[in-house]
Backbone bond lengths (Angstrom), bond angles and torsions (degrees), N, CA, C in turn:
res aa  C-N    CA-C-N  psi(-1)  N-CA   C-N-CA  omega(-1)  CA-C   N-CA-C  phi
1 X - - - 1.467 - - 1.520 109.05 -
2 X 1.366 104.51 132.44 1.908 98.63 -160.83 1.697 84.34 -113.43
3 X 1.456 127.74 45.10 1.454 120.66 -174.06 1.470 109.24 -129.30
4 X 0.980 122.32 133.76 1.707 106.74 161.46 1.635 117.58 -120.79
5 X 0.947 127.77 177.11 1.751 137.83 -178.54 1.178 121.93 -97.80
6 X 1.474 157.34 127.78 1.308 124.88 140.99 1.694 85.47 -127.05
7 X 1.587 87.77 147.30 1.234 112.97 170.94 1.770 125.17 -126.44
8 X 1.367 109.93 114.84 1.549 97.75 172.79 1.462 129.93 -90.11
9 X 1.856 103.23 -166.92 1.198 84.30 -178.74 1.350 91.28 170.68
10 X 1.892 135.47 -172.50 0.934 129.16 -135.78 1.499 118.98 -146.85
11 X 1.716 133.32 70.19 1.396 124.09 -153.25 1.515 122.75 -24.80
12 X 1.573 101.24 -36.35 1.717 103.31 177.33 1.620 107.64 -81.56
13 X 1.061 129.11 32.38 1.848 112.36 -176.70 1.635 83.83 -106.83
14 X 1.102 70.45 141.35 1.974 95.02 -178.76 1.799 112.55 -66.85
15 X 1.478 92.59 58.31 2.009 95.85 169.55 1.498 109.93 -44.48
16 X 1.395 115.25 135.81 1.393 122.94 173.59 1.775 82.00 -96.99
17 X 1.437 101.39 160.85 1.602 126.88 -162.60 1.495 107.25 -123.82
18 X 1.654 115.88 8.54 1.553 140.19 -170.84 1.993 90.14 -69.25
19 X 1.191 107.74 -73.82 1.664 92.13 175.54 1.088 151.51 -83.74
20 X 1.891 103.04 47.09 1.220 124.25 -170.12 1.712 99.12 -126.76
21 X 1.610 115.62 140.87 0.876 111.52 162.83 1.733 144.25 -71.77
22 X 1.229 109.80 154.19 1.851 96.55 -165.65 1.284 99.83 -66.02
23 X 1.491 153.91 0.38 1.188 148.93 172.56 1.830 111.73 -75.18
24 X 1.490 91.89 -44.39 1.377 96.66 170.03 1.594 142.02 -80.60
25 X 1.619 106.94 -16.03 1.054 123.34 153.58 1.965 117.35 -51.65
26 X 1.748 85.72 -72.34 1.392 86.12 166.78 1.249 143.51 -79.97
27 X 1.617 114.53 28.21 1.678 135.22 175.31 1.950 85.39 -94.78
28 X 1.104 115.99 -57.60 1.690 119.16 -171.98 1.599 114.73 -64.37
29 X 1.367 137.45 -24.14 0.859 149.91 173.21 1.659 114.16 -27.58
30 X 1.219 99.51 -68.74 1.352 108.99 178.69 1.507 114.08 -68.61
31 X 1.065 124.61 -14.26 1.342 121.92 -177.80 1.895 120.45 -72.89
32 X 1.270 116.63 154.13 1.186 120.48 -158.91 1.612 96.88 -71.43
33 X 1.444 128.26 156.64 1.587 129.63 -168.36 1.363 99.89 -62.20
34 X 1.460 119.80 -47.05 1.545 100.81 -160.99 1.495 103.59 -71.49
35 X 1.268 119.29 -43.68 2.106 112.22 164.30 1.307 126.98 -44.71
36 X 1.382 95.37 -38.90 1.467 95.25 167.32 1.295 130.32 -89.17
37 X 0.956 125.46 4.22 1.784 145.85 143.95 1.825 102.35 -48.34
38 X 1.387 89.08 -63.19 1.776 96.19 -139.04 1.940 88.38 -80.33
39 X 1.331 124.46 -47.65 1.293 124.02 173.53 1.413 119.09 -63.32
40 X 1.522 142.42 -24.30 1.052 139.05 160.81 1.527 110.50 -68.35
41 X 1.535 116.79 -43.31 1.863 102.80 172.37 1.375 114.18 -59.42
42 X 1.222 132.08 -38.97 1.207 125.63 -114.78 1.828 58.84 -104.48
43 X 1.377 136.28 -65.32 1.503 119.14 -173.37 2.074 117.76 -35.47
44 X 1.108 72.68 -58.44 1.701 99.02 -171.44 1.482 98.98 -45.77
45 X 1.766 126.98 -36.34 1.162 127.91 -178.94 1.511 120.92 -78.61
46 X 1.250 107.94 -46.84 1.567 121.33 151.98 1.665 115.96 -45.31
47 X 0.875 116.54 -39.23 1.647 122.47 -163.49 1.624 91.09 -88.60
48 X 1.715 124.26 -53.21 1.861 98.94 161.42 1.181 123.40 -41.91
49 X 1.212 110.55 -53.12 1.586 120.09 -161.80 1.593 91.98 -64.62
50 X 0.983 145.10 -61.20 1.642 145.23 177.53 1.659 99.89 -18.48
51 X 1.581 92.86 -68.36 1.564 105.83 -164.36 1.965 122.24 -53.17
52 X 1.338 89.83 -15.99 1.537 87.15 -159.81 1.221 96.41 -112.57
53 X 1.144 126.87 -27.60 1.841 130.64 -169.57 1.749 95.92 -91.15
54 X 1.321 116.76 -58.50 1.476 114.97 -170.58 1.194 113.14 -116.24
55 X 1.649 134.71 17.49 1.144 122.50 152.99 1.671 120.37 95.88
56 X 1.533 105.64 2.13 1.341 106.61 -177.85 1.217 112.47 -97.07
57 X 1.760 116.31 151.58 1.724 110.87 -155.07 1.773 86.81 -101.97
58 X 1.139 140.24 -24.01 1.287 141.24 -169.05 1.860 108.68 -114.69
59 X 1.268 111.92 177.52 1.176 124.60 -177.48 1.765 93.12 -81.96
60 X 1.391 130.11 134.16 1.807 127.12 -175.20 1.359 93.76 -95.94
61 X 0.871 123.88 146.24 1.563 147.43 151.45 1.521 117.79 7.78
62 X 0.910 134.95 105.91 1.636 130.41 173.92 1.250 108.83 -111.52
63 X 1.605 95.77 125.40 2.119 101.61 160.44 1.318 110.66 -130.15
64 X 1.206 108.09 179.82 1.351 120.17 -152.40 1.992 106.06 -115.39
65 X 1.178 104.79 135.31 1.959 111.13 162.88 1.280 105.06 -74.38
66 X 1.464 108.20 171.36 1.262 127.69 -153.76 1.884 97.98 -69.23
67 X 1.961 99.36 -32.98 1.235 122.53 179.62 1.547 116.07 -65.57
68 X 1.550 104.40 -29.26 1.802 87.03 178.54 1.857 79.14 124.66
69 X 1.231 138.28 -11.13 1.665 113.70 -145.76 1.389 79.52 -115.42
70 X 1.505 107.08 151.92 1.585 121.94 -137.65 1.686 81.66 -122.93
71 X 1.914 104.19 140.72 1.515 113.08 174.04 1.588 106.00 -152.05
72 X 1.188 98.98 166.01 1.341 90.03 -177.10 1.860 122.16 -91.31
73 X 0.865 142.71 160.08 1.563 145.68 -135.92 1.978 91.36 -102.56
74 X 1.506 97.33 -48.21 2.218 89.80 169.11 1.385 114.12 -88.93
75 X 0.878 87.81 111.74 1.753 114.58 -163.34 2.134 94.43 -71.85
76 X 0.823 91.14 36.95 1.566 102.89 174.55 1.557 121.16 -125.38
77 X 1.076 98.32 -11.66 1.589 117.03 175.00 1.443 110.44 -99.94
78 X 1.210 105.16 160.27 1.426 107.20 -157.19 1.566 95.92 -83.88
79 X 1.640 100.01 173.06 1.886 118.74 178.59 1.532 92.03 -77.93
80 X 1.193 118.82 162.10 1.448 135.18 178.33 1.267 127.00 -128.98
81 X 1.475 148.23 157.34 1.439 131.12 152.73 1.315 96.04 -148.26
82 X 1.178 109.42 151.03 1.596 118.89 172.40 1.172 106.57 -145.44
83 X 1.532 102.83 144.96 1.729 121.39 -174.50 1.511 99.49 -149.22
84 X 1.860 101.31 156.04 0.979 114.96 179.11 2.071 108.77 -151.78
85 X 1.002 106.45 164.29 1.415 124.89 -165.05 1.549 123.42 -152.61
86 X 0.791 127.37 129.12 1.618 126.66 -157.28 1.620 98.46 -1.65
87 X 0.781 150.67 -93.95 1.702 154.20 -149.60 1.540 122.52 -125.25
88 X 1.435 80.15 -1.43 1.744 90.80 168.71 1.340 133.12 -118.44
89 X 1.310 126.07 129.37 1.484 142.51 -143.86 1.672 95.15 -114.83
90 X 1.125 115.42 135.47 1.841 118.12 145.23 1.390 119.65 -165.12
91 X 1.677 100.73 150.35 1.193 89.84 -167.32 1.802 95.28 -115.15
92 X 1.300 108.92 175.11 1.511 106.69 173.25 1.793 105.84 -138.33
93 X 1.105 105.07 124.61 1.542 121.83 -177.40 1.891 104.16 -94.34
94 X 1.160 102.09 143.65 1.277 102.01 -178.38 1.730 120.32 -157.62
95 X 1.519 122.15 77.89 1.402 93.71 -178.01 1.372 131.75 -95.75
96 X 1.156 105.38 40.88 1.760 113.01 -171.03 1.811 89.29 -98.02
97 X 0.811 135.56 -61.90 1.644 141.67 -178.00 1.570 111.23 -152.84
98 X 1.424 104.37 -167.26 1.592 109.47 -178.45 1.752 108.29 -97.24
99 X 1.499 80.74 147.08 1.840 101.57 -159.84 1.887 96.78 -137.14
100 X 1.151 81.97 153.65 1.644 98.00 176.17 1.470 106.91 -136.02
101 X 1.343 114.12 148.26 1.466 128.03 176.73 1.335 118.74 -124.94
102 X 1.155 131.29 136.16 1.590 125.90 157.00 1.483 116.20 -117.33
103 X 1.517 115.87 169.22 1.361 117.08 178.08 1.254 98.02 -161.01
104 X 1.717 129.61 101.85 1.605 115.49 142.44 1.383 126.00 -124.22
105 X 1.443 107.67 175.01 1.517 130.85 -166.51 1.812 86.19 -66.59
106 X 1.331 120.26 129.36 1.374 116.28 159.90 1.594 114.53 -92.80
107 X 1.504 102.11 92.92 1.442 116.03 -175.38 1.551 89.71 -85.14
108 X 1.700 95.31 160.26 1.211 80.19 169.91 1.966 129.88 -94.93
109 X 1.150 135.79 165.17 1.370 126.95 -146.25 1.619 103.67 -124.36
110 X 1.162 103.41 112.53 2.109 91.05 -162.71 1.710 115.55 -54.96
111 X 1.517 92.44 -46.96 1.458 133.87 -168.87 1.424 104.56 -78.17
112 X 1.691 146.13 -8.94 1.354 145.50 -136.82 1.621 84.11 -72.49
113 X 1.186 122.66 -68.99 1.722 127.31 -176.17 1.572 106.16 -3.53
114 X 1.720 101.05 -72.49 1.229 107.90 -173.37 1.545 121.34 -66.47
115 X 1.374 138.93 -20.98 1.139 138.96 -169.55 1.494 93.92 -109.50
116 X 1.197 132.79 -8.31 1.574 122.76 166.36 2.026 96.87 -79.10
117 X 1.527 99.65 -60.50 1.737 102.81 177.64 1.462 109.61 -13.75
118 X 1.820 115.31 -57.19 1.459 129.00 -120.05 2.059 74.69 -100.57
119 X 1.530 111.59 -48.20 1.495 116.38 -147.80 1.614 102.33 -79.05
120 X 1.630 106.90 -42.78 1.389 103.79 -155.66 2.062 107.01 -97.40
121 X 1.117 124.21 -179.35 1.379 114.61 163.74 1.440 109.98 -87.67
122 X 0.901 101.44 -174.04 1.630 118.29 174.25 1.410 126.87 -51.59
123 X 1.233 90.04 -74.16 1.899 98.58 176.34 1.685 105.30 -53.10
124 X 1.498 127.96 -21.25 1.278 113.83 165.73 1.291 130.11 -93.19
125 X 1.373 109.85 -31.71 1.556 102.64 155.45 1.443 129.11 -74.05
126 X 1.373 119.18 -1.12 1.399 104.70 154.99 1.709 120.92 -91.78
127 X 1.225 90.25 -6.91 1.954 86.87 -167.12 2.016 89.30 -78.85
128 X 1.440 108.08 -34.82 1.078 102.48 -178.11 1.595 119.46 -63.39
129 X 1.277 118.20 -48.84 1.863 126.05 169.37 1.393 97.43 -41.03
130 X 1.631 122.44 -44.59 1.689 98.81 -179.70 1.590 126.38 -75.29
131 X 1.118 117.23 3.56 1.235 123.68 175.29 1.215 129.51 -63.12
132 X 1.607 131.93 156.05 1.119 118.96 -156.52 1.304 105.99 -101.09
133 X 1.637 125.27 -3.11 1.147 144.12 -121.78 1.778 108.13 -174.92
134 X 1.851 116.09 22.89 0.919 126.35 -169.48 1.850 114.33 -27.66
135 X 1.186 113.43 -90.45 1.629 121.05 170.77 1.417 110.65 -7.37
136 X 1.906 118.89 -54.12 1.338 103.19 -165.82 1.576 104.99 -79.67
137 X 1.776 112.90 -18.58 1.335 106.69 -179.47 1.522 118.58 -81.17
138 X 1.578 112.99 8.40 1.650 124.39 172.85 1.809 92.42 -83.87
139 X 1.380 104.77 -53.33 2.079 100.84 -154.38 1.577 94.58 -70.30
140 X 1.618 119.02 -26.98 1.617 86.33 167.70 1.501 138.43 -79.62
141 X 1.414 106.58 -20.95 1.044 121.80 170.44 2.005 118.51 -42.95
142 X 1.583 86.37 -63.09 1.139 104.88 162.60 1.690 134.30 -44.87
143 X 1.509 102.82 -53.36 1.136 99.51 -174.08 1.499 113.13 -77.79
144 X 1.641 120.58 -19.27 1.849 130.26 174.09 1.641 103.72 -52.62
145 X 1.653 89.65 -35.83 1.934 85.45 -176.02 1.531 112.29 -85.10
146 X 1.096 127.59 -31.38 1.335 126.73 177.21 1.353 104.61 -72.99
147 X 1.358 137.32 -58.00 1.490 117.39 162.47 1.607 131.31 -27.30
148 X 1.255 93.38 -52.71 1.743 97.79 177.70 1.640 107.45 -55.74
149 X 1.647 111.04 -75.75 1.568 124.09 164.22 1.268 110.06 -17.40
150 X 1.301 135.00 -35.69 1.458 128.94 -162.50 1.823 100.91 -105.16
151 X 1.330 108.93 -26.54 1.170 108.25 160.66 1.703 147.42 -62.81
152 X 1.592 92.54 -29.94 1.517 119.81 175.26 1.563 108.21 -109.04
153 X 1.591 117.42 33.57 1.162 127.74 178.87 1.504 109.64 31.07
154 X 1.835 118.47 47.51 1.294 124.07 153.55 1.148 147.24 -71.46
155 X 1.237 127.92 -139.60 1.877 112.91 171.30 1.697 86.74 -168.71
156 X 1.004 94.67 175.26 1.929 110.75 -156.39 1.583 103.59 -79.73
157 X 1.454 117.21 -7.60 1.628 128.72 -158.80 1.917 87.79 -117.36
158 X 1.085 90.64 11.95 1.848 84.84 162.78 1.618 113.56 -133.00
159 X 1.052 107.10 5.24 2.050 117.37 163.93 1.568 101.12 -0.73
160 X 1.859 107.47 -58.79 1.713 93.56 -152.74 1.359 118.74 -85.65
161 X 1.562 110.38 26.13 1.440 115.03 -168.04 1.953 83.29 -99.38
162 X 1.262 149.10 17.18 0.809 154.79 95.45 1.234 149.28 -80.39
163 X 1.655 124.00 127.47 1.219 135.95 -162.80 1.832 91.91 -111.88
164 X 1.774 125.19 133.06 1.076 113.17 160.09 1.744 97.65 -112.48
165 X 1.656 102.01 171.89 1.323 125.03 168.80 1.461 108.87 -126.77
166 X 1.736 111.95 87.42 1.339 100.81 -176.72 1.987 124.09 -70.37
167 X 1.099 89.12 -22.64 1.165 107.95 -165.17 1.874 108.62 -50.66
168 X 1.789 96.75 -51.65 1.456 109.47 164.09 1.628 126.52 -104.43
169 X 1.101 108.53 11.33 1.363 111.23 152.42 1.584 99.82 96.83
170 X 1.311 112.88 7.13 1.585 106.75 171.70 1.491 134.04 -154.29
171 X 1.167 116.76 -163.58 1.496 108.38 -134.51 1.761 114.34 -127.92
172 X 1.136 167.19 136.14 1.199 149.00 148.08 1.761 114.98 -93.77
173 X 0.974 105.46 163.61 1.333 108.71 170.70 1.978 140.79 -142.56
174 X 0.895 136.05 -177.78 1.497 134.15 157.13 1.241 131.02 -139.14
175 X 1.245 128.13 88.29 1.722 119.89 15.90 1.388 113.61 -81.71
176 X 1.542 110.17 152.11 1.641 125.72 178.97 1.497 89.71 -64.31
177 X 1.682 119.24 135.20 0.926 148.24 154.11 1.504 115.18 -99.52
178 X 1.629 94.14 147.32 1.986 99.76 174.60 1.799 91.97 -107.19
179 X 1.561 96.62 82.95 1.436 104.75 -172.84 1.449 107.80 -126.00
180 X 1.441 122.35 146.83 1.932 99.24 171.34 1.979 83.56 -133.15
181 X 1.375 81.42 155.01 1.751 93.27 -173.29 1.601 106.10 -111.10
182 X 1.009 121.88 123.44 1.583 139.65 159.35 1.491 128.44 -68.77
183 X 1.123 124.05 114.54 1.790 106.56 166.62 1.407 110.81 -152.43
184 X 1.808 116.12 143.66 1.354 122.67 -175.59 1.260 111.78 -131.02
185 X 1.413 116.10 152.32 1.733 103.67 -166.70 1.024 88.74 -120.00
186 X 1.728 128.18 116.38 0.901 128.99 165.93 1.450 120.45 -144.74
187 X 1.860 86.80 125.75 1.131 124.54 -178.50 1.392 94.28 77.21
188 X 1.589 132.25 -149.64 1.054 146.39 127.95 1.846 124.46 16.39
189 X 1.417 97.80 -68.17 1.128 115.24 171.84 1.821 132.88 -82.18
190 X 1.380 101.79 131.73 1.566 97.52 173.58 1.530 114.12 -98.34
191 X 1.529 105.78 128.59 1.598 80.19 178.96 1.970 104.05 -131.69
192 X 1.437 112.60 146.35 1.709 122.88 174.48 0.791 114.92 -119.46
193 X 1.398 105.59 157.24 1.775 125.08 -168.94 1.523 101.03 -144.45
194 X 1.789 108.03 137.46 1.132 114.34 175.08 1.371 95.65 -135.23
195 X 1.709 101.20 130.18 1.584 117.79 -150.31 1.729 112.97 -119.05
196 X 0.997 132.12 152.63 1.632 116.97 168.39 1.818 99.17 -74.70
197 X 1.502 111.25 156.38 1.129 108.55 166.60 1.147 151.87 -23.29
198 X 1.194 96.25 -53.69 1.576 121.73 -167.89 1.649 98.61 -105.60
199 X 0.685 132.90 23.06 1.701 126.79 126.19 1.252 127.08 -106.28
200 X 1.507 86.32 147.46 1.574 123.79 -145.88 1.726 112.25 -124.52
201 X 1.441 121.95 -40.44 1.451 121.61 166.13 1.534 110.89 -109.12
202 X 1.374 103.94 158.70 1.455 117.49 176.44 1.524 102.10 -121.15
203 X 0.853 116.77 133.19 1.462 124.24 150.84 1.407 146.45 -103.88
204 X 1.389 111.23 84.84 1.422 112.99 -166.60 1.797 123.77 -67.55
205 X 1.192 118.11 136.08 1.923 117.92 161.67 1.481 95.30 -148.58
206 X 1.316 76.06 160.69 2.190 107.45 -169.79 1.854 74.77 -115.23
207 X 1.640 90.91 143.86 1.725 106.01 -178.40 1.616 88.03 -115.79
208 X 1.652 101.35 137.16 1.111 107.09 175.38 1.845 109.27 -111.75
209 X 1.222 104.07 107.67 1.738 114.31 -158.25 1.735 91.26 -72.99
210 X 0.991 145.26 0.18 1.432 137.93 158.38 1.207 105.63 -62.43
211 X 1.586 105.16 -80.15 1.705 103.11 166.61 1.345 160.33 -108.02
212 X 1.401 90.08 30.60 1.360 105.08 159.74 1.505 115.85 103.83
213 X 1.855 91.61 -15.64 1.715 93.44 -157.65 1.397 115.40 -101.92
214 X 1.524 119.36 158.74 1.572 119.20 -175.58 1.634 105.80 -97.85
215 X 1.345 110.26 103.60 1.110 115.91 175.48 1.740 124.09 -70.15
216 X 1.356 111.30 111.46 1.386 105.21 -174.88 1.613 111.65 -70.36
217 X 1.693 107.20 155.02 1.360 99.97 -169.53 1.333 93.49 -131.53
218 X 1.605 112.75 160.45 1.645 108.49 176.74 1.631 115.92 -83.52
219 X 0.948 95.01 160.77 1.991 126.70 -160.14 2.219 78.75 -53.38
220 X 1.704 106.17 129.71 1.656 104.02 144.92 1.199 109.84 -118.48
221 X 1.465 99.32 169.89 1.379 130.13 174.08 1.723 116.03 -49.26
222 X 1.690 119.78 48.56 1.232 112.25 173.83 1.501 142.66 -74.79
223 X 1.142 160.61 99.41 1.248 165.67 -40.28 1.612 101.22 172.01
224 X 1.544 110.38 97.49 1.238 117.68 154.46 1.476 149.49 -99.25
225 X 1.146 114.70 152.92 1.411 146.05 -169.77 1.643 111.49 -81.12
226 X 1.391 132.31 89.69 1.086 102.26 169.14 1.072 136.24 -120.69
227 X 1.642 140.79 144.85 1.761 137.26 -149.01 1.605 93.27 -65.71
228 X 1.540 95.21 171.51 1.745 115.46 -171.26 1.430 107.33 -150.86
């Protein structure tokens, strides 16, 4: 399958908790409201998307990598990632291999200078200072690496195991991946995708948690990254 999914969506939309199991209800319980906001959608969103693409009436089985990054146990179902950002939810479906997604609010960052200095290499923090539009050229930066990181079941304190080349559109890594990275800034939001090779379409829908349904959305202008 040369296709992948992302679907958004909205921490405040009124998720029903009907295709979640009572273990998992009461695993979130204890958790603080705003976690338990963002970890009950982000299941509840996965668990639609289950139901309507592959037919499952419940949330399937989740286990865990050695890393912490969560999959499902029938290895027939697709790879997953989910991200969220002040009020914004998405998930990314994938059954060609494992994929990672990010999505944040590009607030603005007082300090970005210094945490681009500290995060990115050279050749990217300067391509970024020439920008006309510095800040948005920090959240993509950012968000290409957190896609990848989330893909290789990483964590945010391993940034330099990616090197980008914005200038030509691509990327090296440790370990070299047969990966190509996606990202679109939209509106407000920046959002990345780290893809297996050999996909080639995306298919976007906005879930409307009233009714249930995956609203298809038309094709954007997304902008790839590819390894070297």
């Amino acid at each position: 399958m040369n296709s992948a999914r992302l679907i958004t969506a909205s921490l405040d939309d009124p998720f029903s908790l009907s295709r979640l199991s009572a273990d998992m209800i009461a695993k979130s319980a204890a958790m603080n409201p705003a976690r338990r906001q963002q970890w009950r959608a982000g299941r509840v969103l996965l668990a639609e998307a289950l139901s309507v693409f592959c037919g499952c009436e419940t949330l399937p089985e989740l286990q865990f990598s050695a890393q912490g990054k969560p999959f499902f146990a029938d290895v027939s179902l697709p790879h997953f990632s989910l991200s969220h950002s002040k009020n914004h939810l998405q998930l990314l479906l994938c059954q060609a291999g494992e994929a990672g997604g990010d999505v944040e609010q590009m607030r603005p960052r007082r300090r970005y200078h210094d945490v681009a200095r500290e995060a990115f290499s050279d050749t990217e923090f300067l391509w970024l200072m020439e920008q006309a539009e510095p800040q948005m050229a920090f959240w993509q930066l950012w968000c290409l690496r957190e896609a990848w990181l989330k893909q290789q079941g990483g964590s945010v304190w391993q940034m330099d195991r990616i090197r980008l080349d914005p200038a030509f559109r691509s990327f090296t890594s440790e370990p070299a991946t047969d990966t190509q990275l996606w990202y679109l800034a939209d509106g407000s939001e920046m959002r990345a995708l780290a893809l297996p090779a050999g996909v080639s379409e995306l298919e976007e829908y906005a879930f409307n948690a009233v009714s249930g349904d995956f609203v298809p959305l038309a094709c954007r202008p997304w902008s790839q990254f590819s390894s070297r």
